[in-house]
N, C-alpha and C positions, 0 to 999 in steps of 0.2 A: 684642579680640584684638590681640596683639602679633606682626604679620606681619615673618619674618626673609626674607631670600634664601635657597637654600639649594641645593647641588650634588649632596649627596646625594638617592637617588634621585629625581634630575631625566629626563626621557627628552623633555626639552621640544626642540623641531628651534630654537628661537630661544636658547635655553638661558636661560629664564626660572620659576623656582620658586619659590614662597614657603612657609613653612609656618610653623602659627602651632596655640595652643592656645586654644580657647574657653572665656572665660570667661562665665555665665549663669547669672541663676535658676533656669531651667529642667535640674531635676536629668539629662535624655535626653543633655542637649548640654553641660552643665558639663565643664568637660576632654576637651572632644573633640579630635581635631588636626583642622586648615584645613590640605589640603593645595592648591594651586593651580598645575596647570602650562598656559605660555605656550604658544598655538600658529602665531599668526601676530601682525603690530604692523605700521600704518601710521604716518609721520610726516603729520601735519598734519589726521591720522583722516582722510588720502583725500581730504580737500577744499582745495584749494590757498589758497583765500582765508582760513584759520586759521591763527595762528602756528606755525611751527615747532617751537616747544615743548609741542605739543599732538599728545600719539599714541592711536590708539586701539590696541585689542588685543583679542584672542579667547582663549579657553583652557578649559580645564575644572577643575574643586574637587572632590576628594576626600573628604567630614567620614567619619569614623570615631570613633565615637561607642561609649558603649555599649550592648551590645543591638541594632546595626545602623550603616548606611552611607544615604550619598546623594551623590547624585553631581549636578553642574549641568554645563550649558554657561554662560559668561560674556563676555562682551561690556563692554568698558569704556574709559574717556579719563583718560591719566595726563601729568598737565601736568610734563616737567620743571625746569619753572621753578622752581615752587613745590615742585612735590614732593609734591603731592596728586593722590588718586586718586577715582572714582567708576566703580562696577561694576554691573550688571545682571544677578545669577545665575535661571537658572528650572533649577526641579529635572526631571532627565528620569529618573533612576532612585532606586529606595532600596528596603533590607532590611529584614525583619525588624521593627523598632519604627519603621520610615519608609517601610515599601513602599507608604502611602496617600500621603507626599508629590509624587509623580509632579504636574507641573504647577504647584508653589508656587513665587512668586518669592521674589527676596532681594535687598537694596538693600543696598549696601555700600561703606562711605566711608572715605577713610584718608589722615594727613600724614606724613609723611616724620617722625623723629624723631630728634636727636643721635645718632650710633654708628650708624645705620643701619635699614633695617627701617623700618616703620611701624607708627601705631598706629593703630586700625580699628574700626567699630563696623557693626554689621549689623542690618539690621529687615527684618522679613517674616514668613510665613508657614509653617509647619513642622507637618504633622500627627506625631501621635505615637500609636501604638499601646500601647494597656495590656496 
């Protein structure tokens, strides 16, 4: 995935959005959107003996997909330094071709890249209804 920032509909209180398009073998989630809004971010992830360029952050992911949704909570540490990210999604709801996903996690990693935005890759778990 190529995660952009994004303002449009953002309703984030930190004013943090990304949204990006999936790209996958798997035909359910090929061209889905990632949408991702911010809802809270510590510096140092809360713990003072970490650099300061070490934030964590909470939020929740939107995929819209065809055939269905799913939704996570996320939980992650976004090193400004470097400009790489690592995330811990678990799915708490999904429609329709996802409504078995309920409880799948998702692992999700991503660097900063020239122009902005990052590029990102995800692994996990995703049931899919026939």
């Amino acid at each position: 995935m190529a995660l952009q920032m994004t303002k449009e509909g953002c309703l984030s209180q930190i004013d943090l959005c990304t949204v990006g398009t999936v790209m996958s073998n798997e035909p359910a989630l090929s061209g889905a959107m990632w949408f991702f809004t911010g809802h809270g971010m510590a510096e140092t992830a809360g713990l003072p003996s970490l650099p300061k360029t070490l934030q964590s952050y909470a939020g929740t992911v939107i995929v819209t997909a065809k055939g269905g949704t799913f939704t996570t909570t996320t939980a992650g540490m976004y090193d400004t330094e470097s400009q790489a990210f690592s995330q811990l999604d678990k799915i708490v709801k999904g429609t329709d071709r996802f409504s078995n996903s309920t409880g799948r996690l998702i692992f999700l990693t991503g660097i900063g890249r020239q122009g902005g935005g990052f590029d990102s890759r995800a692994r996990g778990e995703l049931c899919v209804n026939e």
